[in-house]
C-alpha positions in Angstrom: 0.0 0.0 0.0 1.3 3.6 -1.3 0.3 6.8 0.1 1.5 9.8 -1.4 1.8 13.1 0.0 2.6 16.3 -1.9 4.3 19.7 -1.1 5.5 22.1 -3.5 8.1 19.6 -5.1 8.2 17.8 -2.3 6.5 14.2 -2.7 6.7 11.7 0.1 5.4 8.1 -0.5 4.7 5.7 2.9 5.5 2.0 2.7 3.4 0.3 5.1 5.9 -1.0 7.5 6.8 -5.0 7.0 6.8 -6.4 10.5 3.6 -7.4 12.4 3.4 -5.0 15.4 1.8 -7.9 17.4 4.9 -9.4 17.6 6.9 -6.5 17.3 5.8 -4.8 20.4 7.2 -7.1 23.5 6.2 -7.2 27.3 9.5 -4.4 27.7 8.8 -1.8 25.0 11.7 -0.1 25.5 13.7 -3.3 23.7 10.8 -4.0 20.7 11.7 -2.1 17.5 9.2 0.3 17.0 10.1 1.5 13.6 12.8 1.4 10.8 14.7 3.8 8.3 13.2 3.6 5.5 15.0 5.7 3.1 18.6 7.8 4.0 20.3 10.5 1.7 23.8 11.5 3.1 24.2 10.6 6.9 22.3 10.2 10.2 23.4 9.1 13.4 21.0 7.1 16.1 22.0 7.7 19.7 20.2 4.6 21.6 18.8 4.9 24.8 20.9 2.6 27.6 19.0 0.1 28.0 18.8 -0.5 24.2 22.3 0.2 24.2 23.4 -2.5 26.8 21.6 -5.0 24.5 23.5 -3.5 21.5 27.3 -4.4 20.8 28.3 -0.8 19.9 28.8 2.0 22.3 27.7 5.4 21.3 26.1 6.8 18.3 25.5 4.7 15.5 25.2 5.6 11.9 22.0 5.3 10.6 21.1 3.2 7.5 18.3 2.4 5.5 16.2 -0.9 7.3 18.4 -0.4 10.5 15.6 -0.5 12.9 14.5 2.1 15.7 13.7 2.2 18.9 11.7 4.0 22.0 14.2 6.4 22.8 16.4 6.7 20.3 17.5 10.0 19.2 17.8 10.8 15.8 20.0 13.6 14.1 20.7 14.2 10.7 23.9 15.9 9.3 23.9 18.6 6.8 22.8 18.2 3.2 20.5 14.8 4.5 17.6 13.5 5.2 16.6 10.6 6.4 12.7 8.6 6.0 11.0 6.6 9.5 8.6 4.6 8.8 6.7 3.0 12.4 4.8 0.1 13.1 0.8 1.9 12.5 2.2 3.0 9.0 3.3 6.9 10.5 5.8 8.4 8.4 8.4 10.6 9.2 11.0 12.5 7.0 13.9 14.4 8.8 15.4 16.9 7.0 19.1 18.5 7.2 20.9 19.3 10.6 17.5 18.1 12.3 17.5 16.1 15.9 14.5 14.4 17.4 13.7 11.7 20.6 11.5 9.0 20.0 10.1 9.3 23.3 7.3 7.1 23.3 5.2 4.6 21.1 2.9 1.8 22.4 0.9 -0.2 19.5 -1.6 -2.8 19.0 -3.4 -2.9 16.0 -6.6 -3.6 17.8 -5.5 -1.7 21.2 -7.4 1.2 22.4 -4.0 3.0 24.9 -2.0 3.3 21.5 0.0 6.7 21.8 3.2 7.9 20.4 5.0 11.0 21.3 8.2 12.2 19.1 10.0 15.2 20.4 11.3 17.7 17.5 14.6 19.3 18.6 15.7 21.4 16.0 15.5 21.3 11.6 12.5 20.3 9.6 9.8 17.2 9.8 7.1 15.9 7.6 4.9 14.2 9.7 2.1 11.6 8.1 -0.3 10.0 10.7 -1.0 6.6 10.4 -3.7 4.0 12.2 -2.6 5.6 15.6 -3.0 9.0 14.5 -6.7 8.2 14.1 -7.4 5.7 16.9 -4.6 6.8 19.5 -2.9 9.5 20.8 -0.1 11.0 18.3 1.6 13.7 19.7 4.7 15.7 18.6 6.1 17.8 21.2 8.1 21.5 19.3 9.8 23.9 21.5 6.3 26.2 21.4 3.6 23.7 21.5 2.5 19.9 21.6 0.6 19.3 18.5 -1.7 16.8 18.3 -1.4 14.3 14.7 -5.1 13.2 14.1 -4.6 12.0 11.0 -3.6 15.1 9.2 0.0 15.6 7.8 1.9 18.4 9.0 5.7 20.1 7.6 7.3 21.6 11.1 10.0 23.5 11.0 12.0 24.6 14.7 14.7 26.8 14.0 17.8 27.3 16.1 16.1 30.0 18.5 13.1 27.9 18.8 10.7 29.4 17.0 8.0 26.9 15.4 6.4 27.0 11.5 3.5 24.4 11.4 1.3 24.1 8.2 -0.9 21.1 7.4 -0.6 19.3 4.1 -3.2 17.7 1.8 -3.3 14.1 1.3 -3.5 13.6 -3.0 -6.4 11.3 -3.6 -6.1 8.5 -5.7 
């Protein structure tokens, strides 16, 4: 399943993601991937939380690559002239642009669950956001240095530059 989202030149298409979040999601959430690159440009780095960390056989920062999987916690930054392309678990999308950071602070699916929430904490740089199931049966939530938006299945382009100012728009999903 493609969905395509267009802005200006901009065109982002979602791959549902592969894995079946049933299994994906284990009784410690913190150590269940709950996403994966999807797409890279240039270079990211993924910072894992410790505990995913102690599992992991490489201290520090690790660069990012495309199907490297993603977890609760992770912090995501991209160097300049990059981008990189998450896809999660409920089919959400995100696309980090250049010199961007973000958290993964929190995602709990289940494609029949009723608690499902995700919140993603944007840093700094610029984010394409698409919603997937969870944005329309959960709680989405993206957290910007001058609000904490709330995804209900809309797409949104965020910018947060250096002095923390915030530029939100909504973007309209092509229909096919």
């Amino acid at each position: 399943m493609i969905r395509a989202i267009a802005a200006g030149s901009l065109t982002l298409a979602l791959f549902l993601f592969p894995f079946d979040p049933a299994t994906a999601q284990s009784s410690k959430p913190e150590e269940a991937p709950i996403g994966k690159v999807m797409t890279l440009e240039g270079s990211a780095t993924i910072t894992r939380k410790a505990v995913v960390a102690a599992l992991a056989t490489v201290a520090g920062p690790i660069q990012a690559k495309v199907d490297e999987v993603v977890y609760q916690g992770d912090i995501i930054q991209t160097a300049a002239a990059s981008k990189l392309g998450l896809v999660f678990l409920d089919g959400s999308a995100l696309n980090v642009l250049a010199g961007a950071e973000l958290e993964l602070n929190e995602f709990v699916y289940l494609p029949e669950g009723k608690r499902n929430s995700s919140v993603f904490n944007l840093v700094k740089g610029t984010f394409t956001v698409i919603g997937g199931k969870m944005a329309k049966t959960g709680d989405m939530r993206v957290i910007t240095t001058a609000a904490t938006l709330g995804i209900r299945g809309t797409s949104a382009h965020i910018v947060v530059g250096e002095d923390g100012s915030v530029r939100f728009s909504t973007l309209a999903e092509e229909k096919q």
